[in-house]
N, C-alpha and C positions, 0 to 999 in steps of 0.2 A: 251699336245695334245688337251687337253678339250678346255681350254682357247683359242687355235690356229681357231677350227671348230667354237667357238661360235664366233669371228672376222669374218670370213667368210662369216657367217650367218649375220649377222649384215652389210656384203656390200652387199651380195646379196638383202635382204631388202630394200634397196635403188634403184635396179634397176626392183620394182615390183610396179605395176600400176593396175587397173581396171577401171580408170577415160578413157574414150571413144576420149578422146581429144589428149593425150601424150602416148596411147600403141602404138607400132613398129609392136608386131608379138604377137600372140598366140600358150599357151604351155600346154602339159596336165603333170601337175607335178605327176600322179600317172603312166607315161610311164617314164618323165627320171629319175626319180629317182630310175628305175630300170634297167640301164644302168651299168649291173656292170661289163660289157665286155672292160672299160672304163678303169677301175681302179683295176679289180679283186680283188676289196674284199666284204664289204657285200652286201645281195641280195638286199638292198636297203639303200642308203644315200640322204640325202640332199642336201649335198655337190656336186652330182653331176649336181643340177642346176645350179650350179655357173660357170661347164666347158659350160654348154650350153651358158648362155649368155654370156661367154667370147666370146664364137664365134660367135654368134650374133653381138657384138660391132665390130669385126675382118670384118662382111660382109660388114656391111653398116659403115666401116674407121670412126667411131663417140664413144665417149663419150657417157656415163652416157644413156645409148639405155633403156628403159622401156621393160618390156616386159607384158601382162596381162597373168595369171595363174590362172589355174581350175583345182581342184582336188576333189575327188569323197569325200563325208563322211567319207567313212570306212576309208582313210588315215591315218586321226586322231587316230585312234586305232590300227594301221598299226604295230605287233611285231618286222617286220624286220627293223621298223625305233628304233632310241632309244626315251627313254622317252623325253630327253631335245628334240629331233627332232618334236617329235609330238606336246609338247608345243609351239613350234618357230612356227608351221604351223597353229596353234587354235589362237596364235597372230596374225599372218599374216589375218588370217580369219577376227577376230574381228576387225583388221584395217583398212581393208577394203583393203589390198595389194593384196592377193588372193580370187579366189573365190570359195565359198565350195559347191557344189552340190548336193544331195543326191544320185545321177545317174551318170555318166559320158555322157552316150546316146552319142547324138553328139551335144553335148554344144561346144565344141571344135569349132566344123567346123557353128556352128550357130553364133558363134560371131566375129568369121572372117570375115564371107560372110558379115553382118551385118556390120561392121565397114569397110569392105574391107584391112584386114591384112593378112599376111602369117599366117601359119602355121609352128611349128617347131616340126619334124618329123621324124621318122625315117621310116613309113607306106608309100606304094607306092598308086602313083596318081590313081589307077585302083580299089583303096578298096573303094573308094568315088564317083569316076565319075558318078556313077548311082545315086545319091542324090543331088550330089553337082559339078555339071560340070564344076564350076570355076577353080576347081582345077588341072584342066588341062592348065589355060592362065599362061604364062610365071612368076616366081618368089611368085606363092605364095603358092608351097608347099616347104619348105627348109630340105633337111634332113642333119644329123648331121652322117658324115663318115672321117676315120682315112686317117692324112695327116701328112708329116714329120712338126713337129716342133706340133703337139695335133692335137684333134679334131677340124674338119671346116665344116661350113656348106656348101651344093652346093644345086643350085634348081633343082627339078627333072624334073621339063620342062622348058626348053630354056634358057639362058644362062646372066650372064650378074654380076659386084659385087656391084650392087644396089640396094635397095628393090623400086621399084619404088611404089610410094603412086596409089592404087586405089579406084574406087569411093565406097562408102561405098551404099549398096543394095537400093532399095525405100524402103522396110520394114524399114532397120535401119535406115534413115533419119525421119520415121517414127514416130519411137517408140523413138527416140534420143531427135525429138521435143518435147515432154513433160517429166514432171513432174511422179515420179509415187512415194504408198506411199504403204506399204505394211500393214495387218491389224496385224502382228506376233507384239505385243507387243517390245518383246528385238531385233528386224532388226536393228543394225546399218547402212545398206545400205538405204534401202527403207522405214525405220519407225525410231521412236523418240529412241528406242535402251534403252527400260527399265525405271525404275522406275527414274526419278531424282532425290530423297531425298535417294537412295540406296547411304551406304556409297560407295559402288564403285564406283560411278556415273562419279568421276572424272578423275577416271580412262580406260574411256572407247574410243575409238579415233571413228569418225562419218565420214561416205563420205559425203561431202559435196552434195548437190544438184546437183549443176551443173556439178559435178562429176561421177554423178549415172553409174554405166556400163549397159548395156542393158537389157531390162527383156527377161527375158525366154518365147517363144509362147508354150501354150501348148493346142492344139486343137483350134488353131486361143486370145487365151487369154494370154494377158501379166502376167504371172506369175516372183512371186519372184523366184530365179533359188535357194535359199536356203533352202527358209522354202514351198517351194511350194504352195504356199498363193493365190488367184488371187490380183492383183492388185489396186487401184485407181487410177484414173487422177487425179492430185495436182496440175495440170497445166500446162504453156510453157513453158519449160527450157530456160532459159537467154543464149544467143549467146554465144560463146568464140567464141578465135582466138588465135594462139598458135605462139609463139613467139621462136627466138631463138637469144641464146649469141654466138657470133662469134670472139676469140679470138684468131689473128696471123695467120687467116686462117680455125681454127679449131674449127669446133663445139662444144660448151663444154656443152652447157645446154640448152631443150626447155622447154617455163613453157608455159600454158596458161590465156590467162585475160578472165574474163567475164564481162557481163555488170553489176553484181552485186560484182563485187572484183577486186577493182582496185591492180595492184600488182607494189613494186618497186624493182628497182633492183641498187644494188649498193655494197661500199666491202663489208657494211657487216650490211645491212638494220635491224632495233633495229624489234622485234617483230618474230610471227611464220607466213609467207608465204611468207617472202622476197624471192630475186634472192639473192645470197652473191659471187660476185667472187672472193673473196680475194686471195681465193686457187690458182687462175690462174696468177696473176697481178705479174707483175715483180715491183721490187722496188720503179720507179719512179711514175708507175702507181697508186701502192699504196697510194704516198703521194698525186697524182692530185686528184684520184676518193674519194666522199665523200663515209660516211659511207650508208644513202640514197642519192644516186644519181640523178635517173630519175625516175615517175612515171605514169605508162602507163594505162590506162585508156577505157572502149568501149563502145559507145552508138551507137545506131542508124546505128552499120554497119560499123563504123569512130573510128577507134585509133587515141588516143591524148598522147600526152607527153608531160609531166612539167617538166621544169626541180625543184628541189631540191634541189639541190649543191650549193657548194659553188665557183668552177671554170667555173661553165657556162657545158651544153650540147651542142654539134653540131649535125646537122642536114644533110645528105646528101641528093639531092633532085635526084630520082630514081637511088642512088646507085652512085652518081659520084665519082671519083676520083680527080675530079679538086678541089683545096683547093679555087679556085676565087668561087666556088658556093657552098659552105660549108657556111650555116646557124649557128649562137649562139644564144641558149636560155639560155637567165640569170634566175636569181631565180626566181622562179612564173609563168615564161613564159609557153607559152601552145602551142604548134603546132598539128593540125589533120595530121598524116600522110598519103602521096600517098600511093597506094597499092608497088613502088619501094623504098620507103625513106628507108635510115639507119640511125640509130643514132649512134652516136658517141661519146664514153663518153670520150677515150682516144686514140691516134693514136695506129690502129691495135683490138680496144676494141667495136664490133660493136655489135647492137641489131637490127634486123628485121623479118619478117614475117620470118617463116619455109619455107615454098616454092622460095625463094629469093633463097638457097643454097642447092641445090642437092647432093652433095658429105660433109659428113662429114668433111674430111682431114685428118683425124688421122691415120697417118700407122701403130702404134700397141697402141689400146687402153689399157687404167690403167685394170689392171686383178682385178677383186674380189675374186680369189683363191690366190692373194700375201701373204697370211699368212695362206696358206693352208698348212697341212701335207703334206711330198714328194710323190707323186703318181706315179706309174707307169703307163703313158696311154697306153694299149694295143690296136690293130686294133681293130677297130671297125664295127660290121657287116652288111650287107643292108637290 
């Protein structure tokens, strides 16, 4: 049973984010984890994040859905969670997957507006309107209510099974454009994250810069949302632009490039920040696609791709279908792509911008409860 929960915990992990470029939706892990009308048993598990983003991947028909989570301090010390649980979520912390707060307040509904993401909820659009009146426009309050075949999420204004992207605040386009650096010594988000000659040192994982989630205003001041610190400018955050692999149809995976990290993608790119699709590739695919394939690249506003390979990349020029205008990049070659181009590593194996493809495809996404204990899900209440 142990070993079963810690798999679990170990997928859900992967589908946890704080980086401002690849979250989907916002979740307050000290509400579902107390969802125990779900599963009736204890007043608080883990494991019950896992049904939420099951159904999260179930809304928006996609793979591998990120979601960004915020959970109050006291969590960590939480008796209704077990000891290995509180551990997994002080990892999570330190990783920078989740994010620790010392307050709950409404961080929640601050970094939605902020990024322009759902919320995932079980609290009605009427406990917020007075603060936050977004929460009223179609799809971005989702709550989590009992449906044959588990839990599903539905919006609680207006109607539709796609989260459609909206624009993220002028505050957060704001605070997004720069840099910030926290003065708390051990901040793995927003500071150098302790001593480097500490034998741990090596052990500690760092959000990237261009990765940073958003700081906390607290009386018009960027605050660390952690250590409650005020902030510094360190500067202008380097652009991304968020990419997705589209394979047979179906979205399996979006990464983002910035102008400071070029990323490749291929079956199974040597090194730590590749794309690897080996998981998805059918046999033949297998042998065409190199191990780096293509490498995508961003200055100045302009995606580039080189290809790597050893079979050549193609290029679709705005998305064609016609093989007479299907483009080859041999090894070295470099093409800036249009805002429509696809590449093509293999027929049905495409990579382009996230906004190119609206609908995921997926009719029932891989669960991260597959190696869960048998649960009984009970209704669940509004």
């Amino acid at each position: 049973m142990r070993f079963e929960v810690s798999k679990v915990l170990d997928a859900i992990e992967a589908r946890l984010t704080t980086d401002p470029a690849l979250a989907r939706a916002v979740v307050d892990l000290s509400e579902v984890v107390r969802y125990a009308d779900l599963d009736g048993g204890r007043p608080a598990s883990l494991v019950r994040l896992g049904l939420l983003v099951d159904a999260f991947g179930r809304y928006v028909a996609e793979e591998n859905v990120p979601v960004y989570v915020i959970a109050p301090r006291g969590l960590l010390s939480d008796t209704d969670l077990t000891s290995n649980e509180r551990m997994v979520v002080r990892r999570w912390a330190d990783d920078g997957k989740v994010e620790v707060v010392p307050q709950m307040d409404d961080r929640v509904l601050e970094v939605a507006e902020m990024l322009g993401l759902p919320v995932l909820t079980r609290d009605r659009e009427d406990r917020f309107r007075a603060t936050r009146p977004w929460v009223a426009e179609p799809g971005r309050l989702l709550a989590l209510v009992s449906q044959q075949g588990g839990p599903t999420l539905v919006a609680r204004v207006g109607r539709g099974e796609a989260v459609k992207p909206s624009p993220r605040s002028p505050l957060g386009e704001r605070l997004l454009a720069r840099l910030w650096k926290c003065p708390d010594f051990n901040c793995t988000t927003f500071g150098s994250g302790g001593d480097s000659d500490s034998p741990f040192a090596d052990m500690r994982t760092f959000t990237s810069p261009v990765a940073q989630p958003p700081p906390a205003l607290r009386a018009g001041v960027p605050t660390c949302p952690r250590h409650g610190e005020r902030l510094k400018d360190a500067g202008p955050r380097p652009a991304t632009e968020v990419l997705s692999v589209r394979i047979d149809g179906v979205i399996r995976q979006r990464f983002a490039v910035s102008e400071d990290q070029p990323i490749v993608v291929g079956r199974a790119p040597e090194g730590n920040g590749g794309v690897m699709l080996g998981q998805w590739l059918t046999a033949d695919a297998r042998k065409w696609i190199s191990r780096g394939h293509v490498r995508f690249s961003l200055r100045a506003g302009e995606i580039t791709a080189k290809d790597i390979s050893t079979n050549g990349t193609g290029v679709r020029p705005g998305g064609s279908q016609n093989d007479d205008e299907r483009i080859t990049l041999h090894r070295d070659e470099s093409r800036v792509l249009a805002p429509d181009d696809i590449i093509e590593l293999y027929a049905g194996v495409h990579v382009g911008r996230a906004k190119l493809w609206s609908n995921g495809g997926v009719v029932q996404p891989q669960s991260v409860m597959a190696e869960a204990p048998t649960m009984a899900i009970r209704p669940v209440g509004r």
